[in-house]
N, CA, C and O atoms as a GROMACS GRO file, in nm:
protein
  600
    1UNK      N    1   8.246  14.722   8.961
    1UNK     CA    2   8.357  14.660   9.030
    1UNK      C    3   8.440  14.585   8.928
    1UNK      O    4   8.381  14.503   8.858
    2UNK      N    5   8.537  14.599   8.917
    2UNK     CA    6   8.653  14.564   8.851
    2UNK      C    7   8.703  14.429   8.886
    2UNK      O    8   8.665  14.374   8.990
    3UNK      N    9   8.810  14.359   8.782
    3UNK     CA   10   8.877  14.228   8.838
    3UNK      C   11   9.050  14.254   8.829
    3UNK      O   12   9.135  14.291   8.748
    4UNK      N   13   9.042  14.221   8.933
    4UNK     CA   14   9.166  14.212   8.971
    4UNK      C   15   9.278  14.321   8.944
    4UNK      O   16   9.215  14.424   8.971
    5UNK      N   17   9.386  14.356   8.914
    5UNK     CA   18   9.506  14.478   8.947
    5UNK      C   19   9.455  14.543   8.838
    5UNK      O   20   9.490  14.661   8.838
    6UNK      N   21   9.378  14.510   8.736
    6UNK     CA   22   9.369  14.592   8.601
    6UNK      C   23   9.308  14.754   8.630
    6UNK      O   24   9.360  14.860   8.595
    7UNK      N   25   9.152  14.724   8.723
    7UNK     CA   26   9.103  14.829   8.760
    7UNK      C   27   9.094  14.881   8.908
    7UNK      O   28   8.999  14.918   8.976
    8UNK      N   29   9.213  14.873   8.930
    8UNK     CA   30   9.206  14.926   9.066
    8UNK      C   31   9.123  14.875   9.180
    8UNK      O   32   9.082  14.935   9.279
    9UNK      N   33   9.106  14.725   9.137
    9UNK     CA   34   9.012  14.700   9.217
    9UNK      C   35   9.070  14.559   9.352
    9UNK      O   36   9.004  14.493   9.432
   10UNK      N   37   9.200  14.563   9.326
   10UNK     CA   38   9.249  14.461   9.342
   10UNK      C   39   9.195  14.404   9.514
   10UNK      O   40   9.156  14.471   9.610
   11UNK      N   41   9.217  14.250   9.497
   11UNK     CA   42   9.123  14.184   9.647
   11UNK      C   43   8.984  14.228   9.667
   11UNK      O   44   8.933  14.207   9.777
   12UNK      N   45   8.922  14.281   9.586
   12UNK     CA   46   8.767  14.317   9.687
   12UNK      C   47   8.709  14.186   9.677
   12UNK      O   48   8.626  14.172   9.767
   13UNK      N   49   8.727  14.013   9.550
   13UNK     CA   50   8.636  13.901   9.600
   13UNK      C   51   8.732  13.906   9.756
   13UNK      O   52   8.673  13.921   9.863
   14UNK      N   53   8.847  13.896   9.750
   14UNK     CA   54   8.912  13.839   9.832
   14UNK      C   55   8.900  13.940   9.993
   14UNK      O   56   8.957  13.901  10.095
   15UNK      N   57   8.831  14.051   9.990
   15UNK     CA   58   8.847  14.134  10.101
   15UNK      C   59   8.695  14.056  10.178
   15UNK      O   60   8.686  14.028  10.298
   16UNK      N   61   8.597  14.034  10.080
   16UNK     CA   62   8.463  13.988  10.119
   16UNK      C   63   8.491  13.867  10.147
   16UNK      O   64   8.433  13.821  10.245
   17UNK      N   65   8.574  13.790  10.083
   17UNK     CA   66   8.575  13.627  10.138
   17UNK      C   67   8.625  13.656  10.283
   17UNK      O   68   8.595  13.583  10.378
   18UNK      N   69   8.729  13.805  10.300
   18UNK     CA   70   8.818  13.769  10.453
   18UNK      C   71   8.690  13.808  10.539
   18UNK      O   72   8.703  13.789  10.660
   19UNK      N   73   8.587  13.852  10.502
   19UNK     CA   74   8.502  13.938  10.596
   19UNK      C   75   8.444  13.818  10.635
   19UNK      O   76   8.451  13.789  10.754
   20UNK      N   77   8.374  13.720  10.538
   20UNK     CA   78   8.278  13.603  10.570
   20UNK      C   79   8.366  13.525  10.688
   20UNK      O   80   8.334  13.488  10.801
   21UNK      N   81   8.474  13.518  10.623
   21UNK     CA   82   8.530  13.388  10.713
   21UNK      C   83   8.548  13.455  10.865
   21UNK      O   84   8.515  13.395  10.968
   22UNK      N   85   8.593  13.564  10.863
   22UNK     CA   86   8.625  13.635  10.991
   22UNK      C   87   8.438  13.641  11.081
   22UNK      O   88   8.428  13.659  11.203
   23UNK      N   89   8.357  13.629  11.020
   23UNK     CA   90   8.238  13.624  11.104
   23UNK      C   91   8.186  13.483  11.115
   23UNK      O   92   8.121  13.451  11.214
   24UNK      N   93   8.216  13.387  11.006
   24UNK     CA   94   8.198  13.287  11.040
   24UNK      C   95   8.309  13.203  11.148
   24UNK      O   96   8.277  13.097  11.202
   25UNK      N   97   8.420  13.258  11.165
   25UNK     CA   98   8.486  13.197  11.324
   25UNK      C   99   8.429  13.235  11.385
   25UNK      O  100   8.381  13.146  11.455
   26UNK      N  101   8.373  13.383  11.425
   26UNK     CA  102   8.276  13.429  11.562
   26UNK      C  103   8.158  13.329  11.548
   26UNK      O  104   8.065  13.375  11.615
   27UNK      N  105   8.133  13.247  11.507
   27UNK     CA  106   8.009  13.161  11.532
   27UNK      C  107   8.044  13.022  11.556
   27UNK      O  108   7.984  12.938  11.623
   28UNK      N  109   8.172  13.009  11.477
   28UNK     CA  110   8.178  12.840  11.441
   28UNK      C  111   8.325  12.859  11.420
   28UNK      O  112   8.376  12.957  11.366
   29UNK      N  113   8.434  12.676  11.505
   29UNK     CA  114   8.572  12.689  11.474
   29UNK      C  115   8.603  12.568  11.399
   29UNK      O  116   8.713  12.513  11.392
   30UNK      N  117   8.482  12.528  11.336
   30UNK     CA  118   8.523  12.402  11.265
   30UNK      C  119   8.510  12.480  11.109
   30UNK      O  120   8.460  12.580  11.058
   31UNK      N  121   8.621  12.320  11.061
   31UNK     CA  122   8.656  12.304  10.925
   31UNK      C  123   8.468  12.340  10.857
   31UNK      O  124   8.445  12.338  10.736
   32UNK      N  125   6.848  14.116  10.301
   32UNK     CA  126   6.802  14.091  10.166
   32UNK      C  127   6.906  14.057  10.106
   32UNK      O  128   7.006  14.037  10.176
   33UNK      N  129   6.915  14.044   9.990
   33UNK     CA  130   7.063  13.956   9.926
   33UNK      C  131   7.092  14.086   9.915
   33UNK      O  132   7.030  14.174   9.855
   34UNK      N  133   7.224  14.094   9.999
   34UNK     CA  134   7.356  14.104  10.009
   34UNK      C  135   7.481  14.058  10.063
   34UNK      O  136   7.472  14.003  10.173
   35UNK      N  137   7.587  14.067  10.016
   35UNK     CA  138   7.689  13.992  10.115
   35UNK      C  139   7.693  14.050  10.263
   35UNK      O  140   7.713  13.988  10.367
   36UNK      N  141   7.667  14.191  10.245
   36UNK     CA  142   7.627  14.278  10.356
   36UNK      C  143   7.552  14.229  10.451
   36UNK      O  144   7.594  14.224  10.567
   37UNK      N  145   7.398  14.174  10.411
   37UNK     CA  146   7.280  14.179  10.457
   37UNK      C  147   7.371  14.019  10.513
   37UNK      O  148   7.406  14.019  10.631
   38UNK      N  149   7.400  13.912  10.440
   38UNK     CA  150   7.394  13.808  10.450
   38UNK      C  151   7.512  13.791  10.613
   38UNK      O  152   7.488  13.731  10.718
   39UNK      N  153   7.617  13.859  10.578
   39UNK     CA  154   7.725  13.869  10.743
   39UNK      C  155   7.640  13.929  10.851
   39UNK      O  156   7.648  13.907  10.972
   40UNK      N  157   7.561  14.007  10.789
   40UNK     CA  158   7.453  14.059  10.903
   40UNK      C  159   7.329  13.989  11.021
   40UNK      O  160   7.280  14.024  11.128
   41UNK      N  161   7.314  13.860  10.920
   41UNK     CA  162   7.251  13.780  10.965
   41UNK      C  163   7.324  13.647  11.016
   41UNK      O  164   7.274  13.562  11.090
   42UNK      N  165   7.441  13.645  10.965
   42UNK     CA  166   7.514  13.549  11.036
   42UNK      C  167   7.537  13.565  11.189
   42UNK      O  168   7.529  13.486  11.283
   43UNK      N  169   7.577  13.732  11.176
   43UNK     CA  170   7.617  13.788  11.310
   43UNK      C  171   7.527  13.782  11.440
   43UNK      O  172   7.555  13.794  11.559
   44UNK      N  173   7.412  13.761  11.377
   44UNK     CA  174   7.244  13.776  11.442
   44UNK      C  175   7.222  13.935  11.485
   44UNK      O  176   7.145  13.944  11.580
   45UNK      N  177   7.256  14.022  11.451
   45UNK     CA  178   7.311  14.175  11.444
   45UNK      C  179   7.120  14.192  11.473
   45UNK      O  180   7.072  14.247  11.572
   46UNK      N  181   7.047  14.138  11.373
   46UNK     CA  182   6.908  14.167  11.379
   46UNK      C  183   6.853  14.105  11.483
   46UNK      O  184   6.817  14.172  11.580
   47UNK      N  185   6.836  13.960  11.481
   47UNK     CA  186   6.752  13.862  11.530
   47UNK      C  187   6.879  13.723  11.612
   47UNK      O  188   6.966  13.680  11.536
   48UNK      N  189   6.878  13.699  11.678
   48UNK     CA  190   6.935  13.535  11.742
   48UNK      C  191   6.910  13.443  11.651
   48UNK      O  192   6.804  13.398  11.607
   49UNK      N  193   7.008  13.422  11.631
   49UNK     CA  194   7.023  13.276  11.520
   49UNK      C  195   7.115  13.138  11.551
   49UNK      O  196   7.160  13.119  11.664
   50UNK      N  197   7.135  13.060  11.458
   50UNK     CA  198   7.230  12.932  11.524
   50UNK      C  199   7.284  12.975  11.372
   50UNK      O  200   7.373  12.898  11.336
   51UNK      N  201   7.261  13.051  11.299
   51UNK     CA  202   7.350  13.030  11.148
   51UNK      C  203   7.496  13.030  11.149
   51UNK      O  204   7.545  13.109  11.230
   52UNK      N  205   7.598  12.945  11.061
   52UNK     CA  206   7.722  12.925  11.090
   52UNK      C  207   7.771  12.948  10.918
   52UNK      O  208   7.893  12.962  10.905
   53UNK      N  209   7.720  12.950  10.836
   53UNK     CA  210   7.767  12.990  10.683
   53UNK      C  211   7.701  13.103  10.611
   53UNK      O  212   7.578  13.109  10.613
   54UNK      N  213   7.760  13.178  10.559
   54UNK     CA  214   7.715  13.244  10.445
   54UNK      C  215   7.771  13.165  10.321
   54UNK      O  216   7.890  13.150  10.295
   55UNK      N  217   7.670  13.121  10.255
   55UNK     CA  218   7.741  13.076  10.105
   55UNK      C  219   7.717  13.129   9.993
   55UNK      O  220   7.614  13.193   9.969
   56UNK      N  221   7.817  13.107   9.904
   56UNK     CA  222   7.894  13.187   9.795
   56UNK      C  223   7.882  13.170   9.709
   56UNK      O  224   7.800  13.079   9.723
   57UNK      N  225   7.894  13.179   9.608
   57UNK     CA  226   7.901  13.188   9.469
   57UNK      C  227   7.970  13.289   9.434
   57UNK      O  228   7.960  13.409   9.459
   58UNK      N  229   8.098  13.180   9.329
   58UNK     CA  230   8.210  13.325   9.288
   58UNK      C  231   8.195  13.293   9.116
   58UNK      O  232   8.168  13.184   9.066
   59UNK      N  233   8.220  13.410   9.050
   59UNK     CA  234   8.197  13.379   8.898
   59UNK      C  235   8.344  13.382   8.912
   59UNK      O  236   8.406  13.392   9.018
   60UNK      N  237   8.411  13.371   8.742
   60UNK     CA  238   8.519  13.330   8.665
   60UNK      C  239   8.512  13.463   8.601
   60UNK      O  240   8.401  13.503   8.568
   61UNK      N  241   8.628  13.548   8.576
   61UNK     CA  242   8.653  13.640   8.438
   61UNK      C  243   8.576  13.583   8.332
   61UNK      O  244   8.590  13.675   8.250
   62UNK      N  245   8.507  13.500   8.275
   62UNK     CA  246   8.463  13.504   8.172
   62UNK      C  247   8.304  13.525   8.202
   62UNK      O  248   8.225  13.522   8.108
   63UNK      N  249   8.252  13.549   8.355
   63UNK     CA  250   8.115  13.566   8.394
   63UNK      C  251   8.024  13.450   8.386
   63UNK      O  252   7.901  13.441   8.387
   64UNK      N  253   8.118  13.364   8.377
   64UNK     CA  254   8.035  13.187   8.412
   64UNK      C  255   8.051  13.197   8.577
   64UNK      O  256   8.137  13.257   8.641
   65UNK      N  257   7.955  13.129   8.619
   65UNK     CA  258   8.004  13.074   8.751
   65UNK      C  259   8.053  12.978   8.769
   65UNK      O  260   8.015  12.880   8.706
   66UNK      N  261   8.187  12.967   8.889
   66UNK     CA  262   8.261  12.895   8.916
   66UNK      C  263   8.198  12.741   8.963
   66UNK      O  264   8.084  12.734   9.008
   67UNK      N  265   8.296  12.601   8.944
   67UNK     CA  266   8.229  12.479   8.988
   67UNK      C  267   8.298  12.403   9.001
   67UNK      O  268   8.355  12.346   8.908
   68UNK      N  269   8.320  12.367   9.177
   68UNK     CA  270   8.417  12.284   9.240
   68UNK      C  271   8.375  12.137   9.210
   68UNK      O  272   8.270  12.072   9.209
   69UNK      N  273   8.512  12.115   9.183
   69UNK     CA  274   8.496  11.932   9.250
   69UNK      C  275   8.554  11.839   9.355
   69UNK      O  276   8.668  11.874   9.384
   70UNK      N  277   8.526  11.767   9.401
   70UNK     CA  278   8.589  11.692   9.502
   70UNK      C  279   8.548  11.560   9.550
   70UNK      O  280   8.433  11.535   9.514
   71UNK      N  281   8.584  11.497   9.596
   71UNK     CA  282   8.589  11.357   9.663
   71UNK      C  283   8.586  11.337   9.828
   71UNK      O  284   8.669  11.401   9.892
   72UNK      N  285   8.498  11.257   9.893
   72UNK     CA  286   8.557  11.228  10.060
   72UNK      C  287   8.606  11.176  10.041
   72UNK      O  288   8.621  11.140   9.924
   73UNK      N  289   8.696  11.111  10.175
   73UNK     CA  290   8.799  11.036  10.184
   73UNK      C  291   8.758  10.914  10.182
   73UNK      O  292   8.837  10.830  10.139
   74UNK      N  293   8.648  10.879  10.218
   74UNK     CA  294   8.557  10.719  10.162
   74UNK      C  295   8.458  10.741  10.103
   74UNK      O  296   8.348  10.755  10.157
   75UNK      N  297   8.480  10.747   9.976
   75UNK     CA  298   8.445  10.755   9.868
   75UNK      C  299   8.451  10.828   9.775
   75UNK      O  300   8.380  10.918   9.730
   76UNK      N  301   8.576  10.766   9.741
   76UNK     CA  302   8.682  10.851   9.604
   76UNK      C  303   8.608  10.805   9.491
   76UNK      O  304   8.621  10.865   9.384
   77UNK      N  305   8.525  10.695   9.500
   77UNK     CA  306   8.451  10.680   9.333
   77UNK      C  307   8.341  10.765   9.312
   77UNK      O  308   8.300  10.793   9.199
   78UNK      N  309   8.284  10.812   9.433
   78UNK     CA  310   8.164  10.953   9.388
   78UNK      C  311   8.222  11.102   9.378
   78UNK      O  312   8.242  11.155   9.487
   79UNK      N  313   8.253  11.178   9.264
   79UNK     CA  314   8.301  11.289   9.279
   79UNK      C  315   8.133  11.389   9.308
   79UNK      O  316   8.021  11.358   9.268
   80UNK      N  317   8.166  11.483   9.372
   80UNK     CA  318   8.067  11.578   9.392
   80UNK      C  319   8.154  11.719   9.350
   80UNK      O  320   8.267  11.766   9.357
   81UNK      N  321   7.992  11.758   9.293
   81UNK     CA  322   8.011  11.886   9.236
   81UNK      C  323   7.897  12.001   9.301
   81UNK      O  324   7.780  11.982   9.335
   82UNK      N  325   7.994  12.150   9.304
   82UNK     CA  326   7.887  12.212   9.381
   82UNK      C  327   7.916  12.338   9.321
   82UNK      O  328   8.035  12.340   9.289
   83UNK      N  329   7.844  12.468   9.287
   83UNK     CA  330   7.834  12.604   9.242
   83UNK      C  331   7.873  12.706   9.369
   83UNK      O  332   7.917  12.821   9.369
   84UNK      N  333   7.834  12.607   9.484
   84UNK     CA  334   7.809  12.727   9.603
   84UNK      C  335   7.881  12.651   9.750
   84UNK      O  336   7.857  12.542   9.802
   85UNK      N  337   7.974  12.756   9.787
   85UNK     CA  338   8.050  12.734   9.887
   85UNK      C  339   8.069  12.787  10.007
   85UNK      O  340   8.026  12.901  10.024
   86UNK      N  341   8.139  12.715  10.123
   86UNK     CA  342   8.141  12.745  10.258
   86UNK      C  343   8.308  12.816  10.263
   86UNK      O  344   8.390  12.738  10.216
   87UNK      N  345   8.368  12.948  10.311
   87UNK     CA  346   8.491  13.020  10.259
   87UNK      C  347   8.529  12.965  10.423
   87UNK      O  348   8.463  12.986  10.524
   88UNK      N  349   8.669  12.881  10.410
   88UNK     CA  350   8.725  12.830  10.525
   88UNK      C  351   8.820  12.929  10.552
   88UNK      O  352   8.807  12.979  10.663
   89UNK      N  353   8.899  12.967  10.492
   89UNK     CA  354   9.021  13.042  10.520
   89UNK      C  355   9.058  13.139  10.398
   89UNK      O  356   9.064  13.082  10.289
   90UNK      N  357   9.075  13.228  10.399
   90UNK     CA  358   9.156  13.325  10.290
   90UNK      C  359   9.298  13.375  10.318
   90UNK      O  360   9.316  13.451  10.412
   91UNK      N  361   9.381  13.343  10.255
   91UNK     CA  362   9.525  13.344  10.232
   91UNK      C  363   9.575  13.491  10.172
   91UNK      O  364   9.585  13.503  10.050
   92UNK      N  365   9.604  13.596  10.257
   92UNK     CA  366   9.611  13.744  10.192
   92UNK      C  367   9.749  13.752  10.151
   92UNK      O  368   9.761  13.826  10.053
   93UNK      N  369   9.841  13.710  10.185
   93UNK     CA  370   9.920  13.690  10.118
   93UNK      C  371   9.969  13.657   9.953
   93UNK      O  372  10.026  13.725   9.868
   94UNK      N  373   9.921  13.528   9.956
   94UNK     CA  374   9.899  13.427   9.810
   94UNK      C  375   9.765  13.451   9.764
   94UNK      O  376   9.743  13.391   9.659
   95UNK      N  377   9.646  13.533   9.817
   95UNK     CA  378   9.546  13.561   9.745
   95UNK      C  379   9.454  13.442   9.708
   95UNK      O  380   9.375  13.425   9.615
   96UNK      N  381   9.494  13.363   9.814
   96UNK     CA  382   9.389  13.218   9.768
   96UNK      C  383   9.289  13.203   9.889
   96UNK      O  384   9.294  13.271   9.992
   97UNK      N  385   9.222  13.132   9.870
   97UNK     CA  386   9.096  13.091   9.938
   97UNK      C  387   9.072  12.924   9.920
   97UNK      O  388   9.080  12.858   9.816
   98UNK      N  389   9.039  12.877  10.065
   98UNK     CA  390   8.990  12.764  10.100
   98UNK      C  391   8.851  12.737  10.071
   98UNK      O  392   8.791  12.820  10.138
   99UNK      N  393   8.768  12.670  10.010
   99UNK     CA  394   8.656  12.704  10.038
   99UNK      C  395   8.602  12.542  10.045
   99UNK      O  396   8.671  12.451   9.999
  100UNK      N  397   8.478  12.519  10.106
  100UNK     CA  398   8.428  12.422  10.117
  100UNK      C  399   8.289  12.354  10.018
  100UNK      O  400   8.179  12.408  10.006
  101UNK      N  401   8.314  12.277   9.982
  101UNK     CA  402   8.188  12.256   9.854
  101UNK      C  403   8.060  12.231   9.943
  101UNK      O  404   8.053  12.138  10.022
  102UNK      N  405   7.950  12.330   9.921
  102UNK     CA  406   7.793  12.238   9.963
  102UNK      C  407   7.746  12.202   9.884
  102UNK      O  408   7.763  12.229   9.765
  103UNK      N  409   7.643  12.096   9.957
  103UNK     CA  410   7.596  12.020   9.896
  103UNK      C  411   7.466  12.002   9.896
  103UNK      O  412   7.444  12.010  10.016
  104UNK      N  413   7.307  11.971   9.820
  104UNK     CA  414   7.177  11.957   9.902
  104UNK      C  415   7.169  11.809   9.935
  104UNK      O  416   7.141  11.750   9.830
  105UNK      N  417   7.178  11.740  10.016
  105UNK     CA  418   7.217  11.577  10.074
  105UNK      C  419   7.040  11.513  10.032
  105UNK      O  420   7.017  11.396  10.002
  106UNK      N  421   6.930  11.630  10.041
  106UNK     CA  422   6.819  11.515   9.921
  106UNK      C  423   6.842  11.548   9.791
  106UNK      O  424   6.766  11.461   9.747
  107UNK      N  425   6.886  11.606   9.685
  107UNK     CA  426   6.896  11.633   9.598
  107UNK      C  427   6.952  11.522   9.501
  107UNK      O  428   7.074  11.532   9.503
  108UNK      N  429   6.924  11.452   9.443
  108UNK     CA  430   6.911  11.342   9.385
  108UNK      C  431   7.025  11.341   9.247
  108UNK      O  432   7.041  11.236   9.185
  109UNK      N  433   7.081  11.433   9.219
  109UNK     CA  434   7.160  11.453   9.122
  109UNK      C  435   7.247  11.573   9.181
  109UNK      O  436   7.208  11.679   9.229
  110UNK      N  437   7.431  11.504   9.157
  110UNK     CA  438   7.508  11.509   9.280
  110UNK      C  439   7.613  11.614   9.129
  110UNK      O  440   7.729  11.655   9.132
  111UNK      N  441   7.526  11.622   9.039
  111UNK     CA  442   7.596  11.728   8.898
  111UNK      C  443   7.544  11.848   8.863
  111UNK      O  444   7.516  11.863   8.744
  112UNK      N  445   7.521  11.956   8.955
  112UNK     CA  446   7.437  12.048   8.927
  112UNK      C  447   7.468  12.109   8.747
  112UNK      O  448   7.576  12.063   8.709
  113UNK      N  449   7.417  12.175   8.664
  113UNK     CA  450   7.431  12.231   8.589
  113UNK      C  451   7.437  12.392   8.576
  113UNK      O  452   7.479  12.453   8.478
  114UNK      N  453   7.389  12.445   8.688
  114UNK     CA  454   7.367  12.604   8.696
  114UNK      C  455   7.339  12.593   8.872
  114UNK      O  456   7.285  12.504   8.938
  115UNK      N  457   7.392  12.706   8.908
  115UNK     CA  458   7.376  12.774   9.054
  115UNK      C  459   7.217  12.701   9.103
  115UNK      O  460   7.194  12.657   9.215
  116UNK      N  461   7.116  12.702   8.982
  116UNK     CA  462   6.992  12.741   9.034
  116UNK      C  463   6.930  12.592   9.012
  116UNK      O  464   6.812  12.569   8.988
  117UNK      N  465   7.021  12.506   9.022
  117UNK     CA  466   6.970  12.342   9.034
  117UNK      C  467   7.068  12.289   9.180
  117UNK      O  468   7.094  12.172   9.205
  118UNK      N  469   7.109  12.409   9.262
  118UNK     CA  470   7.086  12.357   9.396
  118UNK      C  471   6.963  12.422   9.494
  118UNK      O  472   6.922  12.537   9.481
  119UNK      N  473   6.909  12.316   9.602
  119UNK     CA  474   6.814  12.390   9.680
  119UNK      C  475   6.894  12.504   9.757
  119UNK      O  476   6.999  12.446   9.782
  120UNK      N  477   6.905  12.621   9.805
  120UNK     CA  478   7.007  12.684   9.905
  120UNK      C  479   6.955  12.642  10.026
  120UNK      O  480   7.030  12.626  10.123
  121UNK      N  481   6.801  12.617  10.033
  121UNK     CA  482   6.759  12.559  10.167
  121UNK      C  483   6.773  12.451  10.292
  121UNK      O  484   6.747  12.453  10.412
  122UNK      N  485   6.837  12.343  10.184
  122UNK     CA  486   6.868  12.262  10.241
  122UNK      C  487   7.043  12.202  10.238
  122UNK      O  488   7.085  12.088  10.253
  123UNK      N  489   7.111  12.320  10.214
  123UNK     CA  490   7.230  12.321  10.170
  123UNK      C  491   7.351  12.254  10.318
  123UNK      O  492   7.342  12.300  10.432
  124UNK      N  493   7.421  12.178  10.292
  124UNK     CA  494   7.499  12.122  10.414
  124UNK      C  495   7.659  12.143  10.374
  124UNK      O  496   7.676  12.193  10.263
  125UNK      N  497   7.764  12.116  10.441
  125UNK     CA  498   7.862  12.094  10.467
  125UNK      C  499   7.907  11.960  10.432
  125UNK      O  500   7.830  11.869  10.464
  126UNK      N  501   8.034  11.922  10.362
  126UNK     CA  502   8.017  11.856  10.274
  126UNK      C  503   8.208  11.760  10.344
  126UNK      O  504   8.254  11.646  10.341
  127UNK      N  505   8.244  11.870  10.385
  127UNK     CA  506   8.395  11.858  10.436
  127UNK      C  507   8.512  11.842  10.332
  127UNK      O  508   8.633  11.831  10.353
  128UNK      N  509   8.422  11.845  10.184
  128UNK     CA  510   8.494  11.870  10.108
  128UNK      C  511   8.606  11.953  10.035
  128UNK      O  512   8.587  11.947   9.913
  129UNK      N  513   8.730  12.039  10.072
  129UNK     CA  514   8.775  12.157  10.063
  129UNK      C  515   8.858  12.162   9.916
  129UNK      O  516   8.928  12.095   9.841
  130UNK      N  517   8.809  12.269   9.931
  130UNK     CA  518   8.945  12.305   9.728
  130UNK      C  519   9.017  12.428   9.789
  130UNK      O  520   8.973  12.513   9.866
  131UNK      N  521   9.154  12.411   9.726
  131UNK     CA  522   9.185  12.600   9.730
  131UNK      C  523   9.221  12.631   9.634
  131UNK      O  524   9.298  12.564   9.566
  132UNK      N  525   9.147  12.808   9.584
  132UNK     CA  526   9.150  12.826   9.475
  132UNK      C  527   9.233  12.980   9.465
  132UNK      O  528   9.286  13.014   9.571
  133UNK      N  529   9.244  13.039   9.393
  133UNK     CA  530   9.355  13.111   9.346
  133UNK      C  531   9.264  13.224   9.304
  133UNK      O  532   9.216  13.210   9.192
  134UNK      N  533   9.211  13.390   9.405
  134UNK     CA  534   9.152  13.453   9.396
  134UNK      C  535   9.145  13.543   9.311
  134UNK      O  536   9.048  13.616   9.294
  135UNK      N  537   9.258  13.545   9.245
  135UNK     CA  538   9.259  13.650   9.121
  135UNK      C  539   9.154  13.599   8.983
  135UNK      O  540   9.135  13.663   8.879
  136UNK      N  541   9.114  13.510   9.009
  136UNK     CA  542   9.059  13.430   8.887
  136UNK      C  543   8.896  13.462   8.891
  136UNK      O  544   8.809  13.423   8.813
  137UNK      N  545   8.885  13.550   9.014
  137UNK     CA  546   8.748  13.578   9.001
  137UNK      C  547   8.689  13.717   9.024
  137UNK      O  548   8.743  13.784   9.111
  138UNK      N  549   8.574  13.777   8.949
  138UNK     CA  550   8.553  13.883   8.910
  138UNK      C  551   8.431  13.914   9.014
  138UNK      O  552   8.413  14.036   9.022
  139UNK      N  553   8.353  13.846   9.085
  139UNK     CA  554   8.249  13.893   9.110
  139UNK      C  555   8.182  13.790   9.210
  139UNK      O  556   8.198  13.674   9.173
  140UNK      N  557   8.119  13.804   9.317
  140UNK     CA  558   8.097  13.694   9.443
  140UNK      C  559   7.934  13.722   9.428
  140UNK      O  560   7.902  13.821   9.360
  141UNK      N  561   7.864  13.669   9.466
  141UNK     CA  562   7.687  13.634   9.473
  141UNK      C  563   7.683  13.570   9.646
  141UNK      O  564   7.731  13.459   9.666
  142UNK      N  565   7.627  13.645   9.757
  142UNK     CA  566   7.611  13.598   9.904
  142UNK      C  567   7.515  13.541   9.883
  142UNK      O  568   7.439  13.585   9.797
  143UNK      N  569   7.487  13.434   9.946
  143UNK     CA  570   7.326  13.398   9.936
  143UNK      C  571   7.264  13.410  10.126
  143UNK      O  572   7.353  13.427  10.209
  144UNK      N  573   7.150  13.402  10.167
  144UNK     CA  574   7.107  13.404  10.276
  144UNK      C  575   7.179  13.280  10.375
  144UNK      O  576   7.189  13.160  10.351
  145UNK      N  577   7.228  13.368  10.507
  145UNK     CA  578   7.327  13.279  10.617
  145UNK      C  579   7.200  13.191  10.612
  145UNK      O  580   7.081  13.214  10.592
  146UNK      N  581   7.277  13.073  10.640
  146UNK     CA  582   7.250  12.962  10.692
  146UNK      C  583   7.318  12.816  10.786
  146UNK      O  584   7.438  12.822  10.813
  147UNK      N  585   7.264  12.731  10.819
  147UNK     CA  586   7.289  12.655  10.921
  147UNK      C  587   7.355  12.490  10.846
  147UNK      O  588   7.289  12.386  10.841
  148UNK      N  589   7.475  12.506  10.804
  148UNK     CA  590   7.540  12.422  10.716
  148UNK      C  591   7.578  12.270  10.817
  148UNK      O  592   7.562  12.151  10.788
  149UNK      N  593   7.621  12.322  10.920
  149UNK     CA  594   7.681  12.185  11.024
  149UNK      C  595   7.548  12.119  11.094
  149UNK      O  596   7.570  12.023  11.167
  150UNK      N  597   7.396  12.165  11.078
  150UNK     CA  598   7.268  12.080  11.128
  150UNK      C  599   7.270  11.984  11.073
  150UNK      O  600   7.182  11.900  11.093
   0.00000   0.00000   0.00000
């Protein structure tokens, strides 16, 4: 899979972000690993579920993974940082994406360093949103739906 207009590949992060978000409204209207497998289980297609996120992980053209930052609105002196996100809205037009930072709320260090120093298990909703500019990314990682607003 290719990035962006070079190889003919143009929108596929951005076709999968529209897919997530479009199954995550069928569940929710608030703000095996695959992305496949993972909408599959959102959908409860297999089994009845309460799951309301599939979260994400998007790399960068340079094959780092991507890493949001942000602030709540009370409490602008703690910035939080997160690898893995909740996709609010995708913009097909402008090719951008909303996405929401999670977070693990016991996780004791609020600076992950790599994807794999968050728990995904205990991963929440954070209400934190960035929008980011989809051409900038080469490659998406689904992780297993889960229940972000519990």
């Amino acid at each position: 899979m290719g990035c962006g207009k070079k190889h003919d590949a143009e929108g596929c992060v951005c076709d999968i972000l529209k897919e997530i978000v479009d199954a995550q409204n069928d569940v929710t209207d608030d703000c095996n690993s695959s992305c496949e497998q993972s909408i599959n289980d959102l959908l409860g297609e297999e089994v009845s579920t309460n799951k309301d996120t599939v979260p994400v992980i998007l790399y960068c053209k340079d094959c780092k993974p991507f890493k949001g930052y942000g602030a709540r609105r009370n409490r602008i002196d703690c910035i939080l940082q997160s690898f893995i996100f909740r996709v609010k809205e995708v913009d097909e037009d402008c090719n951008c994406a909303l996405l929401e930072l999670l977070i693990d709320p016991d996780h004791k260090d609020d600076c992950p360093k790599s994807p794999s120093d968050q728990h995904t298990d205990k991963l929440r909703a954070t209400g934190i949103c960035i929008t980011v500019d989809l051409d900038c990314f080469c490659h998406i990682t689904c992780l297993p739906a889960i229940n972000a607003r519990a």
